[in-house]
ROTILO-563440 format. One record per atom (N, C-alpha, C, O, CB): residue in one letter; x, y, z. Coordinates in steps of 0.1 Angstrom, whole numbers, padded with zeros to 4 digits, always signed. Glycine has a CB too. Layout:
AXYZ ...
END
This chain:
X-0344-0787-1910 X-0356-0779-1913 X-0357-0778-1928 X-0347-0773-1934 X-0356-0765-1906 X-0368-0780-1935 X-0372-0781-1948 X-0372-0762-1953 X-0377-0753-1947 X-0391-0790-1947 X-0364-0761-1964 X-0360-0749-1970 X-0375-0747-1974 X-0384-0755-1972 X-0349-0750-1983 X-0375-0731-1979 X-0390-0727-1984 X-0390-0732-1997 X-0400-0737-2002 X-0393-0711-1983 X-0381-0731-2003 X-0381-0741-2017 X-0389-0753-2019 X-0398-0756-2027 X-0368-0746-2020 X-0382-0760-2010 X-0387-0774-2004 X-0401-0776-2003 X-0407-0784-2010 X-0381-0776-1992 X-0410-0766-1991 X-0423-0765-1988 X-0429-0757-2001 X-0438-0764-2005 X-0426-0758-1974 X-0429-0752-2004 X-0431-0746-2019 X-0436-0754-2033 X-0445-0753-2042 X-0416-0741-2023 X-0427-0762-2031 X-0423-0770-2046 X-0437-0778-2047 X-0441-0779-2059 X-0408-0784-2046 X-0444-0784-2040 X-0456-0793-2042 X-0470-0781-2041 X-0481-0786-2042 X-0457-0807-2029 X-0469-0771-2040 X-0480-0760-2041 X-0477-0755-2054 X-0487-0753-2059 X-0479-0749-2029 X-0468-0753-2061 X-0463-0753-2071 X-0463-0760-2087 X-0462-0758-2099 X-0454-0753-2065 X-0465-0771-2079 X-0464-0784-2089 X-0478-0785-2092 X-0482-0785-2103 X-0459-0799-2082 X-0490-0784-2079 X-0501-0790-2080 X-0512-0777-2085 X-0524-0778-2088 X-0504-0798-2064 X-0503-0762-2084 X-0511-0752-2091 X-0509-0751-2105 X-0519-0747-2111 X-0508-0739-2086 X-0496-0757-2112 X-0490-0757-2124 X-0498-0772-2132 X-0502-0770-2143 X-0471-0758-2120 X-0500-0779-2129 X-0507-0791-2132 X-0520-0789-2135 X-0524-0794-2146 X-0506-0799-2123 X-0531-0781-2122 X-0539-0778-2128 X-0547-0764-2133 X-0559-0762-2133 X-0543-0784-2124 X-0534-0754-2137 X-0538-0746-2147 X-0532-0750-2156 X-0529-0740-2162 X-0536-0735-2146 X-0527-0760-2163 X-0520-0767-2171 X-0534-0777-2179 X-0534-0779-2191 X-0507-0775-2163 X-0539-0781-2173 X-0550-0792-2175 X-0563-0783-2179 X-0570-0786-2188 X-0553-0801-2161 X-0566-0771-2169 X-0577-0763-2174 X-0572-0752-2183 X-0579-0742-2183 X-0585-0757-2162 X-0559-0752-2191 X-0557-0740-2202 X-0555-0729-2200 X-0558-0720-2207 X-0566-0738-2210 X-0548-0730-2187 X-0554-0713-2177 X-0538-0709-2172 X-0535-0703-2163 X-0569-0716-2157 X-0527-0716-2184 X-0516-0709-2174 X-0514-0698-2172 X-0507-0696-2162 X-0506-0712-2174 X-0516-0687-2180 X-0512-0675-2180 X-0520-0664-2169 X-0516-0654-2163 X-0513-0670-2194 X-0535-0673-2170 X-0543-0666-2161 X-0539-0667-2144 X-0539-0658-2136 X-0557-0670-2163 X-0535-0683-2142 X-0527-0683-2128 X-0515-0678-2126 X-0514-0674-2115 X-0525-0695-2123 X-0506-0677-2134 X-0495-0674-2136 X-0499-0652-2133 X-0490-0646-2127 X-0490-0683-2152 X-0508-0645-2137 X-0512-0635-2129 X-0518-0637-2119 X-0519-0626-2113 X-0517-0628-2133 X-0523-0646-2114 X-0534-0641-2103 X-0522-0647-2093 X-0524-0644-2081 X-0553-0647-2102 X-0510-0656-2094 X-0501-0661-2083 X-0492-0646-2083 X-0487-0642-2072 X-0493-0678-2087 X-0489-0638-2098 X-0483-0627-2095 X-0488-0618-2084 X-0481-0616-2075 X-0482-0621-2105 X-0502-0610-2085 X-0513-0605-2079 X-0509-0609-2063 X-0502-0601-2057 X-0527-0612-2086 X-0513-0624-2056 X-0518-0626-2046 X-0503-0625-2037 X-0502-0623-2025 X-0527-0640-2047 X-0491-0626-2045 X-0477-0628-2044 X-0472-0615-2042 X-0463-0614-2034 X-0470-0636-2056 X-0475-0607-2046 X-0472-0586-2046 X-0484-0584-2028 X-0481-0579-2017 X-0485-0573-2070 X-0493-0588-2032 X-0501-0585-2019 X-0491-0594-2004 X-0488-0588-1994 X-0520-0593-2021 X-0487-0605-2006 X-0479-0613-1995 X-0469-0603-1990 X-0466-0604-1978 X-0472-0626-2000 X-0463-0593-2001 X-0446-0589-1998 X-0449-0577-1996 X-0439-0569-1997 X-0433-0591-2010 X-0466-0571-1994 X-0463-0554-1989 X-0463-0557-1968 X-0467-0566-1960 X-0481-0539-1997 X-0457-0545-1969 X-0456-0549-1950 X-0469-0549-1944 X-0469-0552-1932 X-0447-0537-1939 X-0483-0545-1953 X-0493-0544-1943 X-0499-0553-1943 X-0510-0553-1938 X-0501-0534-1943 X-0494-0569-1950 X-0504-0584-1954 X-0496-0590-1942 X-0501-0595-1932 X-0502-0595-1973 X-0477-0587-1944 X-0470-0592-1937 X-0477-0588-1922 X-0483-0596-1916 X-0456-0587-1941 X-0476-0579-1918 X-0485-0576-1903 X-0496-0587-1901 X-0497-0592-1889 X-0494-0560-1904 X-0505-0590-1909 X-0515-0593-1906 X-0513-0607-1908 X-0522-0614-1903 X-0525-0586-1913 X-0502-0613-1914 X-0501-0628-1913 X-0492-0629-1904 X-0491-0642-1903 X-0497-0637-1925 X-0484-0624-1896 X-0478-0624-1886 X-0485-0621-1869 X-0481-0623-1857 X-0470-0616-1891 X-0500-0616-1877 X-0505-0611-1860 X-0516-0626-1854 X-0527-0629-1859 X-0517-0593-1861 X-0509-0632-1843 X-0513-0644-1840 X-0528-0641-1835 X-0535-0651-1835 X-0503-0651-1829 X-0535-0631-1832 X-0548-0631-1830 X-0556-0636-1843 X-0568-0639-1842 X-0552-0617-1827 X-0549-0637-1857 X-0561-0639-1862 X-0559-0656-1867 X-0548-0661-1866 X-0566-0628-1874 X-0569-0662-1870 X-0566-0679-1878 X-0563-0677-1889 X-0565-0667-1896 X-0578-0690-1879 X-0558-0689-1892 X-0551-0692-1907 X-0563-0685-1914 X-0562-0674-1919 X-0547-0710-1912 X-0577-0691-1914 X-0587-0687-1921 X-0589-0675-1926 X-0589-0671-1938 X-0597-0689-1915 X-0589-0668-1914 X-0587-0656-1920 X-0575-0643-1921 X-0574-0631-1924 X-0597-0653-1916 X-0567-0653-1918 X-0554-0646-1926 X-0558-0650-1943 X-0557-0641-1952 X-0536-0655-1921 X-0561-0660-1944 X-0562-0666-1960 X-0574-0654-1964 X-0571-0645-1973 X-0570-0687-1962 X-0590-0652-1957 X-0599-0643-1965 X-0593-0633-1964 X-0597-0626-1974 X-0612-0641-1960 X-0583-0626-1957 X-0576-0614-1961 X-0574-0612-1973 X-0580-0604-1981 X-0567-0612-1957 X-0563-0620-1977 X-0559-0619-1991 X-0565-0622-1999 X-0560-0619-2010 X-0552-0625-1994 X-0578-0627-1999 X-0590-0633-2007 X-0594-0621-2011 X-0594-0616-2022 X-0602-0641-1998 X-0596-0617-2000 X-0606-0599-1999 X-0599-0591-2009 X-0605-0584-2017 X-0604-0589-1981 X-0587-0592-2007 X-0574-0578-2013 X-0576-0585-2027 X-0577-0577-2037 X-0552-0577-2005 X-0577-0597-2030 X-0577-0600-2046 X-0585-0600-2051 X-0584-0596-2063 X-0574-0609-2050 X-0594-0603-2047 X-0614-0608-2053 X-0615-0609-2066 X-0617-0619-2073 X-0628-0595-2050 X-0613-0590-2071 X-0616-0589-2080 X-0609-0598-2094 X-0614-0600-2105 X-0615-0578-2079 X-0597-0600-2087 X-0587-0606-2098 X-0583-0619-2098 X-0572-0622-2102 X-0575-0599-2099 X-0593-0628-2092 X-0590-0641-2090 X-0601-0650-2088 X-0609-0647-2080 X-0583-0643-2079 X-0602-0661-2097 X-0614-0670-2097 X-0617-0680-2089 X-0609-0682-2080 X-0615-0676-2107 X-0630-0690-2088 X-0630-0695-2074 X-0622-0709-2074 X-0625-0718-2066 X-0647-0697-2068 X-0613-0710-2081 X-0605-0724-2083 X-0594-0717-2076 X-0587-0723-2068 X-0601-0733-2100 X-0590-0703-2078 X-0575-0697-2072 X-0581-0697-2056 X-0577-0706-2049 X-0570-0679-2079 X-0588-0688-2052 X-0598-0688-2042 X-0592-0700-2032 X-0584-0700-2023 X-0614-0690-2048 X-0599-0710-2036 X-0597-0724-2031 X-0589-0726-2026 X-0588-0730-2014 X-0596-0732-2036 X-0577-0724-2039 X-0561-0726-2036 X-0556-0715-2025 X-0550-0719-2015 X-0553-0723-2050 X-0558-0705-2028 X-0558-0692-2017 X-0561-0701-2001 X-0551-0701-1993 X-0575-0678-2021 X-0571-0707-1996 X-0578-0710-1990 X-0570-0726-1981 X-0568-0729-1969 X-0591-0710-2000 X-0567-0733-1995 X-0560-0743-1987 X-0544-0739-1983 X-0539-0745-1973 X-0562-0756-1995 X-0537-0730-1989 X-0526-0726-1990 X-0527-0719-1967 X-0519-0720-1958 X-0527-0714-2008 X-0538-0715-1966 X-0542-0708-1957 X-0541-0719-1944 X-0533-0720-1935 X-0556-0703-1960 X-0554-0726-1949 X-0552-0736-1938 X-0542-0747-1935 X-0544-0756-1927 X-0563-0743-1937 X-0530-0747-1943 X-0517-0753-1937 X-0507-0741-1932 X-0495-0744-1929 X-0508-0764-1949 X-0511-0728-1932 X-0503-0719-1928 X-0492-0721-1936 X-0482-0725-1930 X-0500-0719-1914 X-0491-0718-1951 X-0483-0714-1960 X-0484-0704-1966 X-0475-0703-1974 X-0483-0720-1966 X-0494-0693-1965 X-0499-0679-1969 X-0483-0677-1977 X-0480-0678-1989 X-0506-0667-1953 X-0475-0672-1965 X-0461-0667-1967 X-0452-0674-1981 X-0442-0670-1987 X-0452-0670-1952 X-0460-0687-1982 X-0450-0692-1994 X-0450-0685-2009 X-0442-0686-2018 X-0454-0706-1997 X-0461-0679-2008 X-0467-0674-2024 X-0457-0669-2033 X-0456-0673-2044 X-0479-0661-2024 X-0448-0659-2026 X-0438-0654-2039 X-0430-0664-2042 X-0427-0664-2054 X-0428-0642-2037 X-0425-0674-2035 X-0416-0686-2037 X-0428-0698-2047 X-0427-0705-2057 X-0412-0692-2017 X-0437-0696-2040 X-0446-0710-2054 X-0451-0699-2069 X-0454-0705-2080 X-0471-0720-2043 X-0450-0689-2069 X-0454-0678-2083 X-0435-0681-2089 X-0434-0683-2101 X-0459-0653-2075 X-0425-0681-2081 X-0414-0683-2089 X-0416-0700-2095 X-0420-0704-2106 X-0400-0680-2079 X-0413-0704-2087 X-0412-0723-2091 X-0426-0725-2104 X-0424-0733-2114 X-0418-0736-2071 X-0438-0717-2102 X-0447-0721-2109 X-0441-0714-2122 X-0439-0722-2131 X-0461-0716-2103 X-0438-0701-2124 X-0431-0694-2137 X-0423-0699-2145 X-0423-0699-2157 X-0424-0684-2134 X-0410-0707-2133 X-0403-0719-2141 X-0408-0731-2144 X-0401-0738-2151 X-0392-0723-2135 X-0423-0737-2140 X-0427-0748-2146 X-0434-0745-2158 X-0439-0754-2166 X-0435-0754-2137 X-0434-0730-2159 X-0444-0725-2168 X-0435-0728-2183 X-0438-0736-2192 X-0448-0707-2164 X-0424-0720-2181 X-0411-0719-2185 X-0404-0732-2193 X-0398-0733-2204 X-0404-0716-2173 X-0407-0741-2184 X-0402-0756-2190 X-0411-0757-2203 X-0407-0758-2215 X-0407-0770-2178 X-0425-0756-2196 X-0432-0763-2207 X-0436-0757-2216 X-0439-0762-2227 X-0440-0768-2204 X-0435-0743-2213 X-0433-0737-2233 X-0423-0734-2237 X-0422-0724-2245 X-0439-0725-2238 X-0409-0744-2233 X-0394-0742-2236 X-0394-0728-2238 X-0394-0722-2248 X-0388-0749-2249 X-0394-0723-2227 X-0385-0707-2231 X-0382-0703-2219 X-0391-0704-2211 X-0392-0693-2239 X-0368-0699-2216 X-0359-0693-2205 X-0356-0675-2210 X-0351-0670-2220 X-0343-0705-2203 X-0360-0670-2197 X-0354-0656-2194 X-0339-0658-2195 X-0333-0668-2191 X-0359-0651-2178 X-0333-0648-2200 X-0318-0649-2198 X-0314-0634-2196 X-0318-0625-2203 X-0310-0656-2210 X-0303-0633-2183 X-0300-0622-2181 X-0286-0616-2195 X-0282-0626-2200 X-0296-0623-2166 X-0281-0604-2199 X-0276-0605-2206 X-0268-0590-2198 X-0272-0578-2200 X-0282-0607-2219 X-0259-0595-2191 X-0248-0582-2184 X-0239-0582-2199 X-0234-0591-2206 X-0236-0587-2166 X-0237-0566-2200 X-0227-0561-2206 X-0221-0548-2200 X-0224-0543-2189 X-0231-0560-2220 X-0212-0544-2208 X-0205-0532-2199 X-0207-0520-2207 X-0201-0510-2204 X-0188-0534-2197 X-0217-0520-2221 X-0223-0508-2226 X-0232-0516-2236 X-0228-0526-2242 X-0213-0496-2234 X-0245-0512-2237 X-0260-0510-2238 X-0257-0514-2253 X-0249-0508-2260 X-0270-0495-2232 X-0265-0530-2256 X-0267-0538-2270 X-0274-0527-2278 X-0278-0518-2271 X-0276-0553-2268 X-0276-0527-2291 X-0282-0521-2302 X-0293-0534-2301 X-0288-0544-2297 X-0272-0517-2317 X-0306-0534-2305 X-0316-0540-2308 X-0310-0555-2315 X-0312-0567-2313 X-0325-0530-2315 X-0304-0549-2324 X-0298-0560-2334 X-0293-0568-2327 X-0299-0578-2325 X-0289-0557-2344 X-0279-0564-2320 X-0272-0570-2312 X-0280-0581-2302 X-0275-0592-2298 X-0266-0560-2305 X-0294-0576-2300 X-0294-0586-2284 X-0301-0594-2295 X-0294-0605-2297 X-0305-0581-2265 X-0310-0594-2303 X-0315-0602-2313 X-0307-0614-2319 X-0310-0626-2320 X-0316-0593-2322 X-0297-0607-2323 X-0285-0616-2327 X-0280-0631-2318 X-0281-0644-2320 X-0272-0604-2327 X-0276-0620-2307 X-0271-0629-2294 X-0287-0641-2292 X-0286-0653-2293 X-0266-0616-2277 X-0301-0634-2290 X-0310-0641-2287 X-0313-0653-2296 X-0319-0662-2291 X-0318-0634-2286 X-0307-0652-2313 X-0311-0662-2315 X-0301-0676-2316 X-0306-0687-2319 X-0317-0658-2324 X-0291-0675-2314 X-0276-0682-2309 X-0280-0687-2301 X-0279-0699-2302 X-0264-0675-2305 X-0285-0682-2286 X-0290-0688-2273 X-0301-0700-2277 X-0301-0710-2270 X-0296-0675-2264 X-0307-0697-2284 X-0320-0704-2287 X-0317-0713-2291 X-0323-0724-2287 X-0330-0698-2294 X-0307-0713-2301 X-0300-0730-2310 X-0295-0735-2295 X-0297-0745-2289 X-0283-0728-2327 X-0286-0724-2291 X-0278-0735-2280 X-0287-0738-2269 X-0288-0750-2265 X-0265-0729-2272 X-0291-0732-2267 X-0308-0740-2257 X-0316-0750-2257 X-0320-0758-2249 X-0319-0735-2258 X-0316-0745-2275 X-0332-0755-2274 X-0341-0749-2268 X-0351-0756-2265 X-0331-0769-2266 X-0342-0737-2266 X-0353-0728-2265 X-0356-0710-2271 X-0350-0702-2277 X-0355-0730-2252 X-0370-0709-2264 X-0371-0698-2269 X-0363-0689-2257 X-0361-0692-2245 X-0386-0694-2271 X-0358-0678-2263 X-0350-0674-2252 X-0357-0654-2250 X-0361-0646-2258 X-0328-0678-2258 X-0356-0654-2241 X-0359-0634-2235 X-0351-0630-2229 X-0349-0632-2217 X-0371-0630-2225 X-0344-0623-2239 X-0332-0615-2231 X-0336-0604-2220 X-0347-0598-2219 X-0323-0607-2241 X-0326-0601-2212 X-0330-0591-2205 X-0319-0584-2201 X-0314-0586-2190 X-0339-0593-2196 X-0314-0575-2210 X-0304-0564-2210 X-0301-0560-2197 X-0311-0558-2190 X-0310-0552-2217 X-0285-0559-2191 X-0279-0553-2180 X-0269-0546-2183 X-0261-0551-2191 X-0275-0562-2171 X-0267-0536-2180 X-0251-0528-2183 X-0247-0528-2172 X-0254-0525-2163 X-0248-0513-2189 X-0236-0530-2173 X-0225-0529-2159 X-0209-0525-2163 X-0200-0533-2165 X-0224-0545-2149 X-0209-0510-2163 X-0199-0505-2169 X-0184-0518-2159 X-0174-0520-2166 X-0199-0484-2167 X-0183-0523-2151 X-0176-0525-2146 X-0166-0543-2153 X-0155-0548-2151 X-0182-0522-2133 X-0178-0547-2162 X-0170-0557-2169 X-0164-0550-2176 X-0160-0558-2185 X-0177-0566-2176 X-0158-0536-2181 X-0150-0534-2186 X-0153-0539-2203 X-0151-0531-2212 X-0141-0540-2178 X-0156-0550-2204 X-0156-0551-2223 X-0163-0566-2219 X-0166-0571-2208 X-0136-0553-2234 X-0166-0570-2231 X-0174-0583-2231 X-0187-0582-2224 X-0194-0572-2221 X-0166-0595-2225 X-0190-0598-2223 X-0208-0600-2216 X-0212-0612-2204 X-0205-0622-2207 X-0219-0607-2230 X-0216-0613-2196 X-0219-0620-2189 X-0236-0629-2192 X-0247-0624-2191 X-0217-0611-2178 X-0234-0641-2196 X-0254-0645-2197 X-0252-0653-2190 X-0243-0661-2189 X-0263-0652-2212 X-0268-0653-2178 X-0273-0661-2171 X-0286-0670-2176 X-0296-0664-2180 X-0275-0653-2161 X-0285-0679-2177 X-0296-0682-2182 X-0301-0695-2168 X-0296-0707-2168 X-0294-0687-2199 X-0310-0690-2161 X-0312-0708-2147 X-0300-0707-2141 X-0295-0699-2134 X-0312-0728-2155 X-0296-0721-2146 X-0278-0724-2133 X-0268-0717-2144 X-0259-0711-2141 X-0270-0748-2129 X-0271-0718-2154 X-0262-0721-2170 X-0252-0702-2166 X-0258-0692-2164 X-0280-0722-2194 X-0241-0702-2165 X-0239-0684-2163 X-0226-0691-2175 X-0220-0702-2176 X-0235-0673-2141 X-0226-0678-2182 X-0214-0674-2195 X-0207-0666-2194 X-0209-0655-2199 X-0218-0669-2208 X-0193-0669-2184 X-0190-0653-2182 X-0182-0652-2190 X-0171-0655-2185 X-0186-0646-2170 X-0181-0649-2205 X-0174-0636-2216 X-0164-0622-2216 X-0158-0616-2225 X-0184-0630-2221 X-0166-0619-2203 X-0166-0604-2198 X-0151-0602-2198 X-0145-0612-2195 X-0173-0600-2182 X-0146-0594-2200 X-0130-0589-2200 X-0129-0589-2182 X-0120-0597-2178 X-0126-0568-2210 X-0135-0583-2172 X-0133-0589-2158 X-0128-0600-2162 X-0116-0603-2165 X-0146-0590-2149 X-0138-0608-2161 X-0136-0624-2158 X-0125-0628-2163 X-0117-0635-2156 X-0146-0632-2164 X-0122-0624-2174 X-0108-0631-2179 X-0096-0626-2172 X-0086-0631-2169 X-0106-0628-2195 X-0100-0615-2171 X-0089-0608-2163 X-0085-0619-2145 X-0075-0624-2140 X-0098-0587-2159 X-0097-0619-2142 X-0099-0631-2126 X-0095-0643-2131 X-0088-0648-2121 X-0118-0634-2119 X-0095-0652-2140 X-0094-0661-2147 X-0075-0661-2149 X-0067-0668-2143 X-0104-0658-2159 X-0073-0653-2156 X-0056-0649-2153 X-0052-0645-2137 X-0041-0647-2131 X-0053-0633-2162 X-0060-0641-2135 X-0049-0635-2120 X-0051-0651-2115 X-0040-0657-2115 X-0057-0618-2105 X-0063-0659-2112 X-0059-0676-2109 X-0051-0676-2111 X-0042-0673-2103 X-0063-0688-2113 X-0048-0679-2126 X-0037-0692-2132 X-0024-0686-2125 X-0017-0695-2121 X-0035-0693-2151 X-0020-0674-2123 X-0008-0670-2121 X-0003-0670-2105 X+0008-0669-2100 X-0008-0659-2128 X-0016-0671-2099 X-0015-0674-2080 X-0011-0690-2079 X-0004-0694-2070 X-0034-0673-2069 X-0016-0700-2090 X-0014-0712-2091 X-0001-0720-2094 X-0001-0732-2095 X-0022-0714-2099 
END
């Protein structure tokens, strides 16, 4: 059976392509946020789950709940998304679309665990190090987790840096089971 990733990725591709072509990524890139927050409250979930109604209008539901905040090219998309009964994919194609987004104006989110809270400077600092080693723009996003004990953990995609006095500590206890 095909992962939701999987069914995802070409709704994804083909929304990213053409808000990419019409100049509009940021505007799809909210209205897939928008239609994607409406999918994940339990009362859309009810209603795309309740077999009395058709895809159709499981799709004008969400149509309805968005209207105001979505144009008739999203609409559409809304619409065909509907009639293959993919409604449910939306938070999964708003991620994949974010990272296509992501690609193409080189810049990656990066998580930044530490075990007490950076000074401005600090994440600055670290952010712009990431960015040479990237090759992109980089957005940190501050975690404290008193439990690394000292050092930092960065996630950036697959890419993870674990720095952290834990880790080294786990890192040693290996070598010495070995």
């Amino acid at each position: 059976m095909a992962t939701i990733n999987t069914l995802a990725r070409p709704y994804a591709k083909a929304a990213f392509e053409f808000a990419s072509a019409a100049k509009q990524t940021d505007a799809w890139s909210n209205m897939l946020a928008l239609s994607a927050a409406f999918v994940e409250s339990p009362e859309v979930i009810a209603q795309l789950h309740n077999p009395a109604l058709t895809h159709d209008r499981k799709a004008g539901v969400l149509v309805q709940l968005c209207a105001e905040s979505i144009d008739e090219s999203f609409r559409n998309f809304v619409v065909a998304l509907g009639e293959n009964d993919r409604l449910e994919l939306l938070p999964t194609v708003r991620d994949q679309f974010e990272l296509l987004k992501a690609e193409a104006e080189r810049s990656i989110e990066v998580e930044v665990e530490t075990a007490h809270e950076l000074s401005a400077e600090q994440l600055q600092t670290l952010a712009a190090a990431l960015s040479k080693r990237l090759d992109r723009t980089v957005q940190p996003t501050p975690i404290v987790n008193p439990a690394l004990i000292g050092g930092l953990i960065i996630r950036a995609g697959d890419l993870v840096i674990d720095g952290s006095v834990r880790g080294k500590l786990n890192q040693l206890a290996e070598a010495l089971k070995s």
